[in-house]
N, C-alpha and C positions, 0 to 999 in steps of 0.2 A: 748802459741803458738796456740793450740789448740780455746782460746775465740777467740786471732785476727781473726783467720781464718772466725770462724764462725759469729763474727761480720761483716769482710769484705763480707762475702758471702750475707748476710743480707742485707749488703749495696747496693752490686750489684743489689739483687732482687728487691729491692726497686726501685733503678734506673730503672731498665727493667719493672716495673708493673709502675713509672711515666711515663715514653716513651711509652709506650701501650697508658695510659689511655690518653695520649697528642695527639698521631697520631690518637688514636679512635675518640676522639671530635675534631681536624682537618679536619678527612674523612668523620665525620658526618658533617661536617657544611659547607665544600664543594658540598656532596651528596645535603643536604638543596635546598642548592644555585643555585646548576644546574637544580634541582626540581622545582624549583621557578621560573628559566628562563625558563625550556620548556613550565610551564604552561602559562608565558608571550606570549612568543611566538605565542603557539597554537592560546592563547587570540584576538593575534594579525591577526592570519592565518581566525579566524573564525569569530570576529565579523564583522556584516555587515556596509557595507560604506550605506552613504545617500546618491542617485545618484543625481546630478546638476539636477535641473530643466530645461527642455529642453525651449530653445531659441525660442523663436516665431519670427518668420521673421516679419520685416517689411513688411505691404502692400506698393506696388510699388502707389506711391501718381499719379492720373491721375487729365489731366487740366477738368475744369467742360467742359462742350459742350456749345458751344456758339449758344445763342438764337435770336431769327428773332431781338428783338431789342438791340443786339449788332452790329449789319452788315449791310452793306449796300449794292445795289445791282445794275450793270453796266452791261450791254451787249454790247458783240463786236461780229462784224462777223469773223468767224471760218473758218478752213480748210475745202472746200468741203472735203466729202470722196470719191466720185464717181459720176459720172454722174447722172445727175437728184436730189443727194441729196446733201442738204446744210445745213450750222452745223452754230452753234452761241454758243459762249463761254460767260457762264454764270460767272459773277466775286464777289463771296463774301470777303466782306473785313472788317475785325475786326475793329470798331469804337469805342469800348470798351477801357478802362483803363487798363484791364487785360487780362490774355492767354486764350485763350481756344483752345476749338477743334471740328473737326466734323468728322464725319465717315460715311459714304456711301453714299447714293443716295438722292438728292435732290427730294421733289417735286414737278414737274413740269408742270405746264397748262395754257393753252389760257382764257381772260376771253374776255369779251364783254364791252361796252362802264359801263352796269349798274350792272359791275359786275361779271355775273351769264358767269359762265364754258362753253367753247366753245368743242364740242366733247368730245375725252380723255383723262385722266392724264398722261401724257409720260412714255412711257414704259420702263423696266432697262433694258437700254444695256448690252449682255450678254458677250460682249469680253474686258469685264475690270477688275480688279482686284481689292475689296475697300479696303482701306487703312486708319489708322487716318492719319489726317494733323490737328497739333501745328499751331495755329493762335498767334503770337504776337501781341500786340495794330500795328493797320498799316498793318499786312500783307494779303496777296490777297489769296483766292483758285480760282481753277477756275473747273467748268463742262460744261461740252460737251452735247449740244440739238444738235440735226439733226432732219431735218424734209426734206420730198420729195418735192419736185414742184406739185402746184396744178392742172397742165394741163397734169400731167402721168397719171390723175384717169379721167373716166368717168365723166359725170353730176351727182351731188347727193353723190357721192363717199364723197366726204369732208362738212366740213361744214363751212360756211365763217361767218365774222362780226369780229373777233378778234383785238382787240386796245390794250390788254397789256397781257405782262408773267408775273403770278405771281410763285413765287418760295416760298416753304416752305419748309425750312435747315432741313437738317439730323433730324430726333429725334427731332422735334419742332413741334407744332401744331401752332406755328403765322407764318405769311409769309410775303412775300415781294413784290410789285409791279414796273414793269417799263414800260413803252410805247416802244412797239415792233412793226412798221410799216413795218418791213420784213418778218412777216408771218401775213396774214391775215385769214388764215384759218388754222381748223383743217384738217389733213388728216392722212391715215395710215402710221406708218414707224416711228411718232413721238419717237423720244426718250431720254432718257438721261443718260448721263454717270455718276459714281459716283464723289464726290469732288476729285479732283488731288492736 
């Protein structure tokens, strides 16, 4: 009676020291594992990202400027503005295959039959606002000359002989000529408006 006992008791122990040694390397391989994930983790928390490359904007694409031999060049008589002065609408107009554009102030002078500059180059009118203007093949701008009447000035005040305006477009050094027999003379007050 006696050995059962102490066999069975043996047995028991044995049991209880496998179950230790099974839940010990259970709760170590758990422990392991959860060790392993925080250091994922952390891994995760701390390594550095590669930031995108920042985006470069498109430049906004602009039309070239349209040169004295793309245009052609017409005058019409204009709005007076006021008494004694009279204005003439300067008309450039895209002859070109392709867009372009101009921006601000044309410029604007009297010449003489052989040529050579009559007086001053027209002054920029100050109550305008420049603007670009998009020329399509065929479309028009138009600026604004004024000039006063020759008999508000003194003798000497102006200078006479004038047979053509030549216009040199926005930002161009070539010009343009037309036969202008409504102003014969320079006088003060000349001016012109930027392209509309």
């Amino acid at each position: 009676m006696k050995s059962a006992l102490k066999v069975l008791g043996i047995s028991v122990l044995a049991i209880i020291i496998a179950a230790g040694i099974a839940f010990g390397g259970y709760a170590l391989a758990n422990w392991h594992n959860s060790e392993k994930q925080a250091v994922s983790d952390d891994t995760a928390k701390t390594t550095p990202t590669t930031p995108d490359k920042p985006v470069t904007p498109s430049k906004p694409t602009t039309e070239p400027t349209c040169n004295a031999d793309e245009l052609s060049l017409a005058v019409e008589t204009g709005n007076a503005p006021g008494a004694g002065t009279l204005a003439l609408n300067v008309v450039l107009t895209n002859t070109s295959s392709r867009d372009c554009s101009l921006y601000g102030f044309p410029g604007v002078s009297l010449v003489n039959a052989n040529g050579n500059q009559i007086g001053k180059p027209a002054d920029r009118a100050t109550n305008y606002t420049e603007k670009r203007v998009s020329l399509a093949p065929g479309a028009k701008t138009t600026a604004i000359v004024t000039y006063a009447e020759e008999g508000n000035f003194d003798a000497g005040v102006c200078t006479d002989g004038a047979t053509k305006l030549r216009v040199y477009p926005p930002n161009d050094v070539g010009y343009l000529s037309v036969a202008e027999v409504a102003i014969t003379g320079w006088c003060p007050g000349f001016e012109t408006s930027p392209v509309q």
